[in-house]
C-alpha positions as CSV (number, residue, x, y, z in Angstrom):
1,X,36.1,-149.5,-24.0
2,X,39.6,-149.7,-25.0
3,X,42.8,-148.1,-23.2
4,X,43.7,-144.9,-23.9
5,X,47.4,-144.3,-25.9
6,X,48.3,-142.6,-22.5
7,X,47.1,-145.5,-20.2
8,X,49.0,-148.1,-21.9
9,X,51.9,-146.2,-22.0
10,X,51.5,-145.3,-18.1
11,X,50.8,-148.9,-17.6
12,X,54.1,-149.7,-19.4
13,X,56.2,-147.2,-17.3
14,X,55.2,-148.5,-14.1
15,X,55.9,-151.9,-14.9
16,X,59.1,-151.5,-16.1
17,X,60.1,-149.1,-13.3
18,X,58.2,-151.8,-10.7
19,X,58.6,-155.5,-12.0
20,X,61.0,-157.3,-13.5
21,X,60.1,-159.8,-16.3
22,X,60.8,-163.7,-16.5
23,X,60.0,-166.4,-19.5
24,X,59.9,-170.0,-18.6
25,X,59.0,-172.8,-21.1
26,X,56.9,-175.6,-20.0
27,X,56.0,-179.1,-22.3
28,X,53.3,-178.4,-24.4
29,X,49.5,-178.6,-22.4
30,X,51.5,-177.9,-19.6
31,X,50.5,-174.0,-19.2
32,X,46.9,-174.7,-19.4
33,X,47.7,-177.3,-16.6
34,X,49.1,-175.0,-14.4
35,X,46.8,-172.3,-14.8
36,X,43.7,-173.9,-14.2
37,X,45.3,-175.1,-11.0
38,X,46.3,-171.5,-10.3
39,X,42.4,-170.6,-10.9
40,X,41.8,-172.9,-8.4
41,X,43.6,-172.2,-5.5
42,X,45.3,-168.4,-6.7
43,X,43.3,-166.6,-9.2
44,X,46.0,-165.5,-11.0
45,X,48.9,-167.5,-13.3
46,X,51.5,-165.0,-12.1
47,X,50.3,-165.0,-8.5
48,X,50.8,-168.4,-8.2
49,X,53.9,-169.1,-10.0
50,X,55.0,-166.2,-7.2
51,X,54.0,-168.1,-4.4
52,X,55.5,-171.7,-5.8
53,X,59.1,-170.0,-6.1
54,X,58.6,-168.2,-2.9
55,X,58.1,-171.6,-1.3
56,X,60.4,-173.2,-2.5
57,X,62.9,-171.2,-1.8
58,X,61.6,-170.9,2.2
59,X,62.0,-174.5,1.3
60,X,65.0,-174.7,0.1
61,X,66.8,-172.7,2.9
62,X,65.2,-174.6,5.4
63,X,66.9,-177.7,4.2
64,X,70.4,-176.4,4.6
């Protein structure tokens, strides 16, 4: 069953009020690359790509 008019426009709301929204290019075949990897380990594209920038960052200021 589809979404309701009213759900994707609450849906909407809270994500604009809640996340903030990034693109990133990749080569081409990359994305499918990376996402099957993120099945793998993650279960979600955007989960993972949180927890590789989150690390590296941890990473990052651990250097210094």
């Amino acid at each position: 069953m589809p979404a309701s008019d009213a759900k994707i426009k609450a849906n909407a709301k809270y994500n604009k009020n809640h996340y903030d929204s990034m693109l990133i290019r990749v080569p081409k075949g990359k994305r499918e690359i990376i996402s099957e990897h993120a099945k793998d380990y993650d279960g979600s594209l955007n989960k993972f790509l949180n927890r590789a920038v989150d690390e590296t960052m941890e990473r990052d200021k651990n250097k210094g």
